[in-house]
PyMOL Python script that loads the backbone (N, CA, C, O; Angstrom):
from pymol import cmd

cmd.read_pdbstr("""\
ATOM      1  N   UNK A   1      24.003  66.241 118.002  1.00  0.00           N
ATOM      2  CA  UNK A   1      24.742  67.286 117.318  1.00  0.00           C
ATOM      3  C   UNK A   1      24.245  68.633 117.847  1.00  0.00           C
ATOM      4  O   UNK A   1      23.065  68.893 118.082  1.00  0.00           O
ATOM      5  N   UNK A   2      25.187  69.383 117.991  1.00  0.00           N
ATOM      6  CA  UNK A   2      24.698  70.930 118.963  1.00  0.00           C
ATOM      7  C   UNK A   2      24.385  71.854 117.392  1.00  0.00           C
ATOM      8  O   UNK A   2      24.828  71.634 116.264  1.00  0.00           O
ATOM      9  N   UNK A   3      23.483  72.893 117.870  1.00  0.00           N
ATOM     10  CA  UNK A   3      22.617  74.056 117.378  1.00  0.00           C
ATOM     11  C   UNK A   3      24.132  74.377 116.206  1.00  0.00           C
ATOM     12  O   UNK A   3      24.366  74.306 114.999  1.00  0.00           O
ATOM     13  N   UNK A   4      24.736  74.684 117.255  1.00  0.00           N
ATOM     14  CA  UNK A   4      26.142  75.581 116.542  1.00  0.00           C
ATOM     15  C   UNK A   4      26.882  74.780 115.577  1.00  0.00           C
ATOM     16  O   UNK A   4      27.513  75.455 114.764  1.00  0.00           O
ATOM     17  N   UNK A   5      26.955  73.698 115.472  1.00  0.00           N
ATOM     18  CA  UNK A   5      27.544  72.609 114.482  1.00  0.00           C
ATOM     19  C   UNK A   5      26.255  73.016 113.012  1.00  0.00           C
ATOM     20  O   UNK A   5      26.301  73.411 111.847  1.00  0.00           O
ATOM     21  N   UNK A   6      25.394  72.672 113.861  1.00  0.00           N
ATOM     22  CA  UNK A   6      24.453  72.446 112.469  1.00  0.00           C
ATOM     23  C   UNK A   6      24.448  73.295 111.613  1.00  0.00           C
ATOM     24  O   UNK A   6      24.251  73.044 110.424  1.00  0.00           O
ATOM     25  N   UNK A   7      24.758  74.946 112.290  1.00  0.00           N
ATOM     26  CA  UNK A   7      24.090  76.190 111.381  1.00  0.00           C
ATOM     27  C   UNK A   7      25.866  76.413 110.980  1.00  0.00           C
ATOM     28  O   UNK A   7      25.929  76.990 109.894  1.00  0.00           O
ATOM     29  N   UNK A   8      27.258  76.121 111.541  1.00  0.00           N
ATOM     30  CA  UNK A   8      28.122  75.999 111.125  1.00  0.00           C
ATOM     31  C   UNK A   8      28.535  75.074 109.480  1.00  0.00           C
ATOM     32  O   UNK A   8      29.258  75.339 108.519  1.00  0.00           O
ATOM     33  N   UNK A   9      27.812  74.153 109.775  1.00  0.00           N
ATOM     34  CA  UNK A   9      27.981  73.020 108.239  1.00  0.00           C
ATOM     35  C   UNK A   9      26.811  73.492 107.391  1.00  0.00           C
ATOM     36  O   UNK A   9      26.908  73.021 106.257  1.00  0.00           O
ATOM     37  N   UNK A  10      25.540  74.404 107.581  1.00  0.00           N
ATOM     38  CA  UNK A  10      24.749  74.795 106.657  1.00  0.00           C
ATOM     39  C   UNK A  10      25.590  76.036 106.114  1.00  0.00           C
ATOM     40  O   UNK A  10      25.359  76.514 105.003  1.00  0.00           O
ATOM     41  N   UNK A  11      26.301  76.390 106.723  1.00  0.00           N
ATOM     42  CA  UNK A  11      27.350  77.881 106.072  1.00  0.00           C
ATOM     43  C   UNK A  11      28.335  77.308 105.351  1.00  0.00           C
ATOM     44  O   UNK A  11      29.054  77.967 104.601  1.00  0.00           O
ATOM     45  N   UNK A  12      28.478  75.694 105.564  1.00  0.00           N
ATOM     46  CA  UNK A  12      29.690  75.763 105.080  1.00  0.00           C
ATOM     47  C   UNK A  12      31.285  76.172 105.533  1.00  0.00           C
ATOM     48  O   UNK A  12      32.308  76.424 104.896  1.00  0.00           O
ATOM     49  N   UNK A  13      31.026  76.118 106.610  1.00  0.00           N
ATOM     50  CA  UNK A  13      32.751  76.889 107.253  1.00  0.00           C
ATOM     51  C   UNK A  13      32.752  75.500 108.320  1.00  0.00           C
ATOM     52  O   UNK A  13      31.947  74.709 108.812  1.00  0.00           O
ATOM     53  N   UNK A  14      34.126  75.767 108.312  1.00  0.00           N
ATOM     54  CA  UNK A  14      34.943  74.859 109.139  1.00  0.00           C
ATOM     55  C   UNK A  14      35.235  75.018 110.552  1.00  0.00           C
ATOM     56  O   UNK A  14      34.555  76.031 110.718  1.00  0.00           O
ATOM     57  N   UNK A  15      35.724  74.787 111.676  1.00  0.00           N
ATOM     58  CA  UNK A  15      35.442  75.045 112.681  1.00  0.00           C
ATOM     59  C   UNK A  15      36.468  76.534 112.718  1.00  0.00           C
ATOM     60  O   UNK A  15      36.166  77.653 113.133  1.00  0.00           O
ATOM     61  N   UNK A  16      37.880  75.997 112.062  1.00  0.00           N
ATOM     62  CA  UNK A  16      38.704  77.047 111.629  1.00  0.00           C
ATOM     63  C   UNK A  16      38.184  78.683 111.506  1.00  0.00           C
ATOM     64  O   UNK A  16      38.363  79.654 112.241  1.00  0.00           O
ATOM     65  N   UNK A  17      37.458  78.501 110.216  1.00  0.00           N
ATOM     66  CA  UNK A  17      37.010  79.454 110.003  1.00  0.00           C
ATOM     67  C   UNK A  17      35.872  80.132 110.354  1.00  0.00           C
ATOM     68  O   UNK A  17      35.758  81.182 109.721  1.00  0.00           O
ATOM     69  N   UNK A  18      34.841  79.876 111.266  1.00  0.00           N
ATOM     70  CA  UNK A  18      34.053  79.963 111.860  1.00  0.00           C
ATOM     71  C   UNK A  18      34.889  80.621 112.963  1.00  0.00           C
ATOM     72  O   UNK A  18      34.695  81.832 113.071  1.00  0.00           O
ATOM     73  N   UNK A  19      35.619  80.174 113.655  1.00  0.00           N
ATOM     74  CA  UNK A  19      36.497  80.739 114.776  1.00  0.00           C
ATOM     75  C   UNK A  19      37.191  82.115 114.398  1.00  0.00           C
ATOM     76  O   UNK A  19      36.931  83.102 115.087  1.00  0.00           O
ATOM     77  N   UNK A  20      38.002  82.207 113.404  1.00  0.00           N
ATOM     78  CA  UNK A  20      38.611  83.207 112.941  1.00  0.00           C
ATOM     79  C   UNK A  20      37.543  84.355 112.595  1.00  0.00           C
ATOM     80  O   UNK A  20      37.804  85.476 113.031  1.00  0.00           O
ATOM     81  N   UNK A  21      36.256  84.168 111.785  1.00  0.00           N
ATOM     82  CA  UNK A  21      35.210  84.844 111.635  1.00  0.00           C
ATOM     83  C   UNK A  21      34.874  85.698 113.272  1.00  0.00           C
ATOM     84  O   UNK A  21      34.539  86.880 113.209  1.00  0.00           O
ATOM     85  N   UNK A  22      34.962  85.186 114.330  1.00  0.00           N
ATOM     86  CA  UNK A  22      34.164  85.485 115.458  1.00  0.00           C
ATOM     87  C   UNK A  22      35.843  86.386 116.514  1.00  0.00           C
ATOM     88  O   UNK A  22      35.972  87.317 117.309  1.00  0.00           O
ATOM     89  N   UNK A  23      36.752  85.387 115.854  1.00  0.00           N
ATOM     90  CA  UNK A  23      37.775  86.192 116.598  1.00  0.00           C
ATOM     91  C   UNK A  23      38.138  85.070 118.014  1.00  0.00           C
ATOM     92  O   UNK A  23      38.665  85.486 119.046  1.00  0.00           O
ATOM     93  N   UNK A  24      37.850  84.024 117.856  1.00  0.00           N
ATOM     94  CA  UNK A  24      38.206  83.075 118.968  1.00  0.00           C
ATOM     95  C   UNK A  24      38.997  82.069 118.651  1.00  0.00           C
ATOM     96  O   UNK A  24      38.858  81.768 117.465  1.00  0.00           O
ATOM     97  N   UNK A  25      40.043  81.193 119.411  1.00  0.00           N
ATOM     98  CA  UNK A  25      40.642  80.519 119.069  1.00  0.00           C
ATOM     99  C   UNK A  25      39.569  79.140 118.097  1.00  0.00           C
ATOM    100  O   UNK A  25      38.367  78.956 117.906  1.00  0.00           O
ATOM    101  N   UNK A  26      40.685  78.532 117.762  1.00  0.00           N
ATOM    102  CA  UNK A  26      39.405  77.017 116.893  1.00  0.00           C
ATOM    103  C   UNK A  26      39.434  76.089 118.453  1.00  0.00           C
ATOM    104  O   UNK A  26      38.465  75.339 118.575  1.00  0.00           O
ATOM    105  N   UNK A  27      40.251  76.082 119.399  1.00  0.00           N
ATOM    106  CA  UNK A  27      40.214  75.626 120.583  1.00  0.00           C
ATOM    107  C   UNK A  27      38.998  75.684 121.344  1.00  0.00           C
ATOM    108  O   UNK A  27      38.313  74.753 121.768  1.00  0.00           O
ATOM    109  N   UNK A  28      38.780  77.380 121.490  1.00  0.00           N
ATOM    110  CA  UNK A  28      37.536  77.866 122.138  1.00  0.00           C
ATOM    111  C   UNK A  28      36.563  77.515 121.155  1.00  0.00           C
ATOM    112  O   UNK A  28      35.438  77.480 121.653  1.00  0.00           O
ATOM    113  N   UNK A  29      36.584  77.302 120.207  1.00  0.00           N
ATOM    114  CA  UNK A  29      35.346  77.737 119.470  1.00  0.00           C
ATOM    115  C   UNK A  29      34.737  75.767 119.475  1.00  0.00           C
ATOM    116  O   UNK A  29      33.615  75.326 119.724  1.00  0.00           O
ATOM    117  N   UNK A  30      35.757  75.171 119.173  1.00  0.00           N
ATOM    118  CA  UNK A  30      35.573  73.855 119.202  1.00  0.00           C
ATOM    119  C   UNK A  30      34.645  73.259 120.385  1.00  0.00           C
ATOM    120  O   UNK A  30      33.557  72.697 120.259  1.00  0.00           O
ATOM    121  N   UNK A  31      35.545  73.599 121.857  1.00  0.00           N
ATOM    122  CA  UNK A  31      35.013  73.502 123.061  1.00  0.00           C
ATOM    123  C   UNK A  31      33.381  74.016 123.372  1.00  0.00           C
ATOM    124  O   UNK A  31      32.558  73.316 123.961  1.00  0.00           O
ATOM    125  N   UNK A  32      33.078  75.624 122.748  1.00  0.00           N
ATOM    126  CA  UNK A  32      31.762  76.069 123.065  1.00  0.00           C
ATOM    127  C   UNK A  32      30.554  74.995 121.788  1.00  0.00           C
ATOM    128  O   UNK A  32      29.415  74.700 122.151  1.00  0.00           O
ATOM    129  N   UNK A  33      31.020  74.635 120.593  1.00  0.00           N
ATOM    130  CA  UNK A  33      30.016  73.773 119.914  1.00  0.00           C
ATOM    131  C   UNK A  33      30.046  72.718 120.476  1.00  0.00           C
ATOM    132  O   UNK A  33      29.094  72.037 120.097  1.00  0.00           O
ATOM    133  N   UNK A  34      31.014  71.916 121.625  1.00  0.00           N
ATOM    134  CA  UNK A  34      30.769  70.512 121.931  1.00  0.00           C
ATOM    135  C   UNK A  34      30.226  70.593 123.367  1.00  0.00           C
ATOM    136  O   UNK A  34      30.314  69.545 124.006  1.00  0.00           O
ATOM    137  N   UNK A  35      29.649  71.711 124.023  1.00  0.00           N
ATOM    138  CA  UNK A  35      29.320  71.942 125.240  1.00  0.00           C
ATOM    139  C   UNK A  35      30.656  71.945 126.180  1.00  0.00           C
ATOM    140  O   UNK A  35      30.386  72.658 127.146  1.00  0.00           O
ATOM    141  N   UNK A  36      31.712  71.544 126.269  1.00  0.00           N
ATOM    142  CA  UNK A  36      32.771  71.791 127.000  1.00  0.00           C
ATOM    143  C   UNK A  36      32.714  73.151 127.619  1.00  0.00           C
ATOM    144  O   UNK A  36      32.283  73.043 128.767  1.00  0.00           O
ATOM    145  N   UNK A  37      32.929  74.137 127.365  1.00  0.00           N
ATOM    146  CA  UNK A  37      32.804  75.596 127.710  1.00  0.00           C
ATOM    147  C   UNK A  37      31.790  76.229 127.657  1.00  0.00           C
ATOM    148  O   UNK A  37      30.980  75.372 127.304  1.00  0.00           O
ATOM    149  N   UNK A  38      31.288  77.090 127.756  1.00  0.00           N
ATOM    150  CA  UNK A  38      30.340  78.236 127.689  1.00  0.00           C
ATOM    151  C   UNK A  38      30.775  79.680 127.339  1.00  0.00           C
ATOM    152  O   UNK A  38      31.468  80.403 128.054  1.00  0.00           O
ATOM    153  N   UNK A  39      30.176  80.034 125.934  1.00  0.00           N
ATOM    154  CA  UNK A  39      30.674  80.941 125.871  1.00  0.00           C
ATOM    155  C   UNK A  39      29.779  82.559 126.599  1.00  0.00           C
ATOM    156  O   UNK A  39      28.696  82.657 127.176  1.00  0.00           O
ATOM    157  N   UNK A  40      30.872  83.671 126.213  1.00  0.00           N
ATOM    158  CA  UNK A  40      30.259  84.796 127.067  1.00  0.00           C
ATOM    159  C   UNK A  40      29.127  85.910 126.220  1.00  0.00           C
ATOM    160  O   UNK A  40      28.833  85.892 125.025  1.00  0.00           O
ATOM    161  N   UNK A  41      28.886  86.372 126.749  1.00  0.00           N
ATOM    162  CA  UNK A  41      27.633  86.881 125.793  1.00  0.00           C
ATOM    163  C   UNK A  41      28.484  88.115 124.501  1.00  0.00           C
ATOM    164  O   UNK A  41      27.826  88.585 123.573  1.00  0.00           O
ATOM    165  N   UNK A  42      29.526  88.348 124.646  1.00  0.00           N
ATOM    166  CA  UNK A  42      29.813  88.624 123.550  1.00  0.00           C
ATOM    167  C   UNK A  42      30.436  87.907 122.609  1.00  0.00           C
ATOM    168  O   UNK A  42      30.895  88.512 121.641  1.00  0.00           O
ATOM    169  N   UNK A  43      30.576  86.499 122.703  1.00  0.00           N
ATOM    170  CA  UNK A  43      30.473  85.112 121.452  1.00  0.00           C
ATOM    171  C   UNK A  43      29.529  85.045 121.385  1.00  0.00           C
ATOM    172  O   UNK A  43      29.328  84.958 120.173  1.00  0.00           O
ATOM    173  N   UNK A  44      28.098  84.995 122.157  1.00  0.00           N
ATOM    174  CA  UNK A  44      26.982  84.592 121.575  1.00  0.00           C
ATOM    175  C   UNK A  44      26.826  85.421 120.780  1.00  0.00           C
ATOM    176  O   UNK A  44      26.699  84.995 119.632  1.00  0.00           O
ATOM    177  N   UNK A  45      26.764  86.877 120.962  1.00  0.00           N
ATOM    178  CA  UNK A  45      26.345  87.607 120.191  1.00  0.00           C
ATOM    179  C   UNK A  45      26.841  87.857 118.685  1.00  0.00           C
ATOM    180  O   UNK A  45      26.273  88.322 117.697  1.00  0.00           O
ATOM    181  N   UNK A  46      28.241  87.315 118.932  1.00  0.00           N
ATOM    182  CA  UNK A  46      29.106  87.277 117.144  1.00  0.00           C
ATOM    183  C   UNK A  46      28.813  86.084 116.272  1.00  0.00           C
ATOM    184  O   UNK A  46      29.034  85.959 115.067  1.00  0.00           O
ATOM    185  N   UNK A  47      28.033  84.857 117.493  1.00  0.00           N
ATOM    186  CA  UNK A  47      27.848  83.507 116.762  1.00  0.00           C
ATOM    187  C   UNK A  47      26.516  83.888 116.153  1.00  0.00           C
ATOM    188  O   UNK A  47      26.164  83.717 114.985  1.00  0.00           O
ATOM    189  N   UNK A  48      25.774  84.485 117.241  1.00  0.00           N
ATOM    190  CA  UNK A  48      24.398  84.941 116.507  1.00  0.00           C
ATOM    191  C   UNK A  48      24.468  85.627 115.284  1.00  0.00           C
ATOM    192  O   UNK A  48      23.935  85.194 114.262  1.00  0.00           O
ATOM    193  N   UNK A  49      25.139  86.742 115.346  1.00  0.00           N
ATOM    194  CA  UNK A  49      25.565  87.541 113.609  1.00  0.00           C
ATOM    195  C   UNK A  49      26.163  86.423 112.184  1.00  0.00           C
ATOM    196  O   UNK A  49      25.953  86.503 110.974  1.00  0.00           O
ATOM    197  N   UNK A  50      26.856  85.562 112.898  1.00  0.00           N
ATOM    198  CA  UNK A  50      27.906  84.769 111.923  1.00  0.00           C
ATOM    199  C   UNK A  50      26.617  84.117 111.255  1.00  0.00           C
ATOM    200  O   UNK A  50      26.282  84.501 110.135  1.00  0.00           O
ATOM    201  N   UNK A  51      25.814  83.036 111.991  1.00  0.00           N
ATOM    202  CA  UNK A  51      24.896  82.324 111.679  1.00  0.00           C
ATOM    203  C   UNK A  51      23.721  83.161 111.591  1.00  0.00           C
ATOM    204  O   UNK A  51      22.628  82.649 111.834  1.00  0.00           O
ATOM    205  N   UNK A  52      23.803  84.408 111.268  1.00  0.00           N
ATOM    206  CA  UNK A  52      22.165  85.113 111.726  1.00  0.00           C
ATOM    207  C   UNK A  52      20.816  84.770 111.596  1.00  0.00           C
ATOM    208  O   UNK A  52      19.880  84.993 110.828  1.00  0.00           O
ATOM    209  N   UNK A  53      21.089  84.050 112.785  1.00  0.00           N
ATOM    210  CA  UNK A  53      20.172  84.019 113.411  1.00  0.00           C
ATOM    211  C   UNK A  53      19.882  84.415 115.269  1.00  0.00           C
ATOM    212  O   UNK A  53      20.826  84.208 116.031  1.00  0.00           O
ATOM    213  N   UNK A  54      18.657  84.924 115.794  1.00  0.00           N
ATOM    214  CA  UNK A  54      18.751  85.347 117.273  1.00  0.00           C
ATOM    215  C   UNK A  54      19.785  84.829 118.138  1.00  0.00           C
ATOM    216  O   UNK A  54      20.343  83.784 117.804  1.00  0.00           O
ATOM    217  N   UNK A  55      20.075  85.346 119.072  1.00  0.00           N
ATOM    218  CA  UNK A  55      20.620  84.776 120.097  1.00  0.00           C
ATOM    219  C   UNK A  55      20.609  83.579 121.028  1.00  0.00           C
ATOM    220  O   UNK A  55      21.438  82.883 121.614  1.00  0.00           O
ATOM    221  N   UNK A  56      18.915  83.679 120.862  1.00  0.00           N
ATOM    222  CA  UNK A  56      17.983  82.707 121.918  1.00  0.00           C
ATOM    223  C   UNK A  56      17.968  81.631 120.998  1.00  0.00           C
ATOM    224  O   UNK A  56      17.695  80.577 121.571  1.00  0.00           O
ATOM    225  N   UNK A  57      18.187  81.494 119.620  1.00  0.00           N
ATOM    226  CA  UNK A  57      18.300  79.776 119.325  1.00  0.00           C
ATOM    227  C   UNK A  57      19.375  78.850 118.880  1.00  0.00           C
ATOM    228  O   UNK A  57      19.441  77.848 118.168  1.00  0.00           O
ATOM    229  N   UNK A  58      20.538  79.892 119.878  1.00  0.00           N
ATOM    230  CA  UNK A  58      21.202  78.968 120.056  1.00  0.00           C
ATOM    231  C   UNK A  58      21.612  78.414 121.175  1.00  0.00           C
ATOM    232  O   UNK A  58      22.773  78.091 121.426  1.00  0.00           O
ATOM    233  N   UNK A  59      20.119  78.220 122.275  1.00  0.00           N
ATOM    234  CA  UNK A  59      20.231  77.702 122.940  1.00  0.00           C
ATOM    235  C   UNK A  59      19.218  76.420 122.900  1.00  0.00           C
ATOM    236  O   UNK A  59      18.917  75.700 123.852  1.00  0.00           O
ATOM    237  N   UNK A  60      18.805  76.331 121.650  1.00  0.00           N
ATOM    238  CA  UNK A  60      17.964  75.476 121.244  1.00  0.00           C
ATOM    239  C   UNK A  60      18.508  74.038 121.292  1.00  0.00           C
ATOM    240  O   UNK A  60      19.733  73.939 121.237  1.00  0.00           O
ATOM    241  N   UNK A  61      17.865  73.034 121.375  1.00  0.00           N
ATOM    242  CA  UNK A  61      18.163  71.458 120.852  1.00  0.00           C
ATOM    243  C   UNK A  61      17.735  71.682 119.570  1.00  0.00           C
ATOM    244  O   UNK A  61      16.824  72.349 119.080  1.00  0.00           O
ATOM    245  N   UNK A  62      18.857  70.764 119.009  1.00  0.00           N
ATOM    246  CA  UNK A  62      18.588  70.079 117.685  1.00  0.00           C
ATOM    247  C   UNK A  62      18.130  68.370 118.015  1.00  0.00           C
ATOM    248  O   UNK A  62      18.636  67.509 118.734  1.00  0.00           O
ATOM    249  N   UNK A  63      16.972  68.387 117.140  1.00  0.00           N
ATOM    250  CA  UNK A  63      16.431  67.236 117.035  1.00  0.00           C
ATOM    251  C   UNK A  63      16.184  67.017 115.592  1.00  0.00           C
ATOM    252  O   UNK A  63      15.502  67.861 115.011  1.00  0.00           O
ATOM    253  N   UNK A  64      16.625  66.043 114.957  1.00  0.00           N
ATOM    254  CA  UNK A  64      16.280  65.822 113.565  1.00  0.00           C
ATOM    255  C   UNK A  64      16.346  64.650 112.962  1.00  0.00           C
ATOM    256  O   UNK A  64      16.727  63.927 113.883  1.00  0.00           O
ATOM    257  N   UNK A  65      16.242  64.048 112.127  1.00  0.00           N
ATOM    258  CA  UNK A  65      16.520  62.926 111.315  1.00  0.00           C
ATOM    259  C   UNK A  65      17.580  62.807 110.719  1.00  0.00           C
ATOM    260  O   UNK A  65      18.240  63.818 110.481  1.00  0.00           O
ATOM    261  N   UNK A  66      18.035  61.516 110.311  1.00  0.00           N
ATOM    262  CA  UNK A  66      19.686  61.853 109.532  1.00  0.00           C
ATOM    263  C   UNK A  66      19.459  61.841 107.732  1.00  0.00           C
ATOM    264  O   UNK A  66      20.406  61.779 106.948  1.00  0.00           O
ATOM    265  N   UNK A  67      17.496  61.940 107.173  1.00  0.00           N
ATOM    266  CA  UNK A  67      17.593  62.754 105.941  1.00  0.00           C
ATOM    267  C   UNK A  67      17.547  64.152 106.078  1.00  0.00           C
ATOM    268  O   UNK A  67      17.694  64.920 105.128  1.00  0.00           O
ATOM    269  N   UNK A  68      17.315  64.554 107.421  1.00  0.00           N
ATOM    270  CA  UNK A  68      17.431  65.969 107.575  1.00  0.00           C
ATOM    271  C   UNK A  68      18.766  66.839 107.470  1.00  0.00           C
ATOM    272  O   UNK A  68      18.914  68.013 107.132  1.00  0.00           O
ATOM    273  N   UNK A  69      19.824  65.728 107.932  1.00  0.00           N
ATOM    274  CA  UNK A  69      20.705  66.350 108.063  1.00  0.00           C
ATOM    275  C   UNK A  69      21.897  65.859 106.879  1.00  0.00           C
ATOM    276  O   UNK A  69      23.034  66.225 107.179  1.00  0.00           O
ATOM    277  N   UNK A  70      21.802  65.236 105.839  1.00  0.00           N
ATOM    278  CA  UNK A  70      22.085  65.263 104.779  1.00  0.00           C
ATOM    279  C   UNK A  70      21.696  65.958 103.887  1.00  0.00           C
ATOM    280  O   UNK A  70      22.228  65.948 102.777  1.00  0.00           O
ATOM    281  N   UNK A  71      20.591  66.772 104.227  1.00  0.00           N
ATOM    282  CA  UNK A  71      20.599  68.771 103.440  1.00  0.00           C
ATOM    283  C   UNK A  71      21.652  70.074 103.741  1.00  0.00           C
ATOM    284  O   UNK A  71      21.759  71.201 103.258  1.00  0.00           O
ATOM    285  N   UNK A  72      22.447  69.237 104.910  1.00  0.00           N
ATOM    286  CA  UNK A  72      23.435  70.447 105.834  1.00  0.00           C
ATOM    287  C   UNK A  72      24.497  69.305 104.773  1.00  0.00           C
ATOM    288  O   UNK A  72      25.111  70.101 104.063  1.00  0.00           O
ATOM    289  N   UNK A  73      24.770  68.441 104.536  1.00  0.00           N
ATOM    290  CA  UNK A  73      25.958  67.690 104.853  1.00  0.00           C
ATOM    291  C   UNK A  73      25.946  67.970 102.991  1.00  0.00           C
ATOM    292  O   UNK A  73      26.861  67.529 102.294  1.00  0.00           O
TER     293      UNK A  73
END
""", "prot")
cmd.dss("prot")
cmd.show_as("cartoon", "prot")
cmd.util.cbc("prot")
cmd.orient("prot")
């Protein structure tokens, strides 16, 4: 599961709205959380605000357990 999914379902928003929040299609936005695309440094920088948190961790791996991630879910 990518960085951007995780801190997306701890907010609570949908890919929908997560997209609309940043101003990108749910296409693009879909594509940059599943690694398909790459986004440009001014998505990182609106994903970083949306989820605020830095820039630099969302280039992080997620590694976790699946009781870990039934605190997001």
């Amino acid at each position: 599961m990518s960085i951007l999914k995780v801190l997306r379902l701890q907010k609570g928003l949908t890919i929908r709205t997560a997209s609309q929040k940043i101003g990108i299609s749910s296409t693009k936005y879909h594509a940059i959380e599943t690694g398909t695309q790459t986004a440009d440094i001014e998505t990182i920088n609106k994903l970083a605000d949306l989820f605020e948190v830095p820039a630099h961790k969302l280039f992080e791996s997620v590694k976790f357990k699946a009781k870990a991630m039934e605190k997001v879910i």
